[in-house]
C-alpha positions as CSV (number, residue, x, y, z in Angstrom):
1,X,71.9,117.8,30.9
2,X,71.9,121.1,29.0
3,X,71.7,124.3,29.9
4,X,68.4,126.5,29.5
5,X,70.3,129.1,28.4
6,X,71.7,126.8,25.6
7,X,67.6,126.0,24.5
8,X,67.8,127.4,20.6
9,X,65.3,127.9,17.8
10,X,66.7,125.9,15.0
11,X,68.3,123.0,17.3
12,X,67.8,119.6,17.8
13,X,67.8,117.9,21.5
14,X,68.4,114.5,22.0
15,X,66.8,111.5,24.8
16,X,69.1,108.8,24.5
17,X,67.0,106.5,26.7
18,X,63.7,107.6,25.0
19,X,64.8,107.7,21.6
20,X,63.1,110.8,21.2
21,X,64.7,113.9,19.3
22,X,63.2,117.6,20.1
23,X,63.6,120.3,17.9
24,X,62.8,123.6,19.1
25,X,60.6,125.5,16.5
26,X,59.7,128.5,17.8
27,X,60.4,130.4,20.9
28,X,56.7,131.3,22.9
29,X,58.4,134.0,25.1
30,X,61.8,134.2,27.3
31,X,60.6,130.9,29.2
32,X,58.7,128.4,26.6
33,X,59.4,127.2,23.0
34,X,57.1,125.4,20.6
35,X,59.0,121.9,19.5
36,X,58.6,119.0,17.1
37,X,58.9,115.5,18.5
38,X,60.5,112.9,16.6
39,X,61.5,109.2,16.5
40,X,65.3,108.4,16.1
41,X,64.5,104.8,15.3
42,X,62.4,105.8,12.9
43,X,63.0,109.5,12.0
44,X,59.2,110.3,11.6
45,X,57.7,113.3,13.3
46,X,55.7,112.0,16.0
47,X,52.2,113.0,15.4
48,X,51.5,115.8,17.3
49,X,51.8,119.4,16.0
50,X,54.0,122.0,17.8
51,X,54.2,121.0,21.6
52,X,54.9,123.9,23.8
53,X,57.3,123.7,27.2
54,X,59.8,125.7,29.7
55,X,62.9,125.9,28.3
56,X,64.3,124.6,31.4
57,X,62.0,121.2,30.9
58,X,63.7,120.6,27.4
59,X,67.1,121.2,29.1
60,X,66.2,118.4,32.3
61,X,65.0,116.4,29.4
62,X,67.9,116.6,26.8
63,X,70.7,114.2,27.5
64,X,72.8,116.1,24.7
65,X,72.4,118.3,21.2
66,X,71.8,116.0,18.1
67,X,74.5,115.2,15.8
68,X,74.3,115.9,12.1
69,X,74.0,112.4,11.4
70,X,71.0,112.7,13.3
71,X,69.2,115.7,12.2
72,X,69.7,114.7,8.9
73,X,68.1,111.4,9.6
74,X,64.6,113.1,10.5
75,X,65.1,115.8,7.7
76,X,63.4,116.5,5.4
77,X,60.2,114.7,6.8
78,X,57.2,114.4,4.7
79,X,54.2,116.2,6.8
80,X,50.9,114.4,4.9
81,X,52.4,111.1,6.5
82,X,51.5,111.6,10.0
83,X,48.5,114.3,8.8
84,X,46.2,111.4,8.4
85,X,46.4,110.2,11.8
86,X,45.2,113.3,13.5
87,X,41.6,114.7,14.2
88,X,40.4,117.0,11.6
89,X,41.0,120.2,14.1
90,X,44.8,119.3,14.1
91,X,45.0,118.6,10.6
92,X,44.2,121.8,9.7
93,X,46.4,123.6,12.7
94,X,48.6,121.7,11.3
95,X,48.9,123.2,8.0
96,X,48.5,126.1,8.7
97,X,51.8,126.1,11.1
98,X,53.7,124.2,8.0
99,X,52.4,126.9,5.8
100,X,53.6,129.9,8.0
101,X,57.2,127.7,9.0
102,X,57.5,127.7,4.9
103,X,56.4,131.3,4.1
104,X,58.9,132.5,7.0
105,X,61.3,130.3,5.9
106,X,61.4,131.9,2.5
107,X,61.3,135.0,3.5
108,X,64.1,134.5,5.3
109,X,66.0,133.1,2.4
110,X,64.9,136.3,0.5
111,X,66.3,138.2,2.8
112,X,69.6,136.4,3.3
113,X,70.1,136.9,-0.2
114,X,69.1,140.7,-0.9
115,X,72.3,141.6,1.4
């Protein structure tokens, strides 16, 4: 078990028994973060956009922090793959959250290399 102090944007948790990866996304507030499910068999995003938990259920649920070996596997993922199997309403949630994760994340790049 982890820590919920340990519970990071940017970081990868691991089920071992589940075979389930979380990556935390987004931080809600000091208590929740928004995460991504995904397969480790597989390495595809399970289809459900940006769940939202305590940290402290992430922590009782992690076994341990994924490996690079592992993130890798379920990085880059291609989004339209599990677009099609949700409802019209998510779809477009959907985007919209991949469109704001890119813009920040360019932003961010911008930033890092202005300095």
């Amino acid at each position: 078990m982890i820590a919920k102090h340990e519970i990071t944007v940017g970081k990868c948790y691991i089920n071992e028994k589940k075979g389930m990866a979380r990556e935390v996304v987004e931080e809600v507030d000091r208590h929740k973060v928004k995460f991504n499910t995904f397969d480790l068999a597989t390495g595809q995003l399970v289809p459900k956009p940006f769940q939202i938990c305590f940290k402290s259920q992430i922590a009782n649920w992690a076994d341990r922090e994924a490996t690079s070996d592992e993130i890798a596997m379920i990085h880059p993922y291609m989004p339209t793959d599990w677009f099609q199997s949700l409802p019209t309403s998510e779809v477009t949630l959907a985007k919209r959250e991949l469109a704001k994760a890119t813009m920040l994340e360019t932003v961010a790049q911008n930033t890092i290399h202005k300095c």
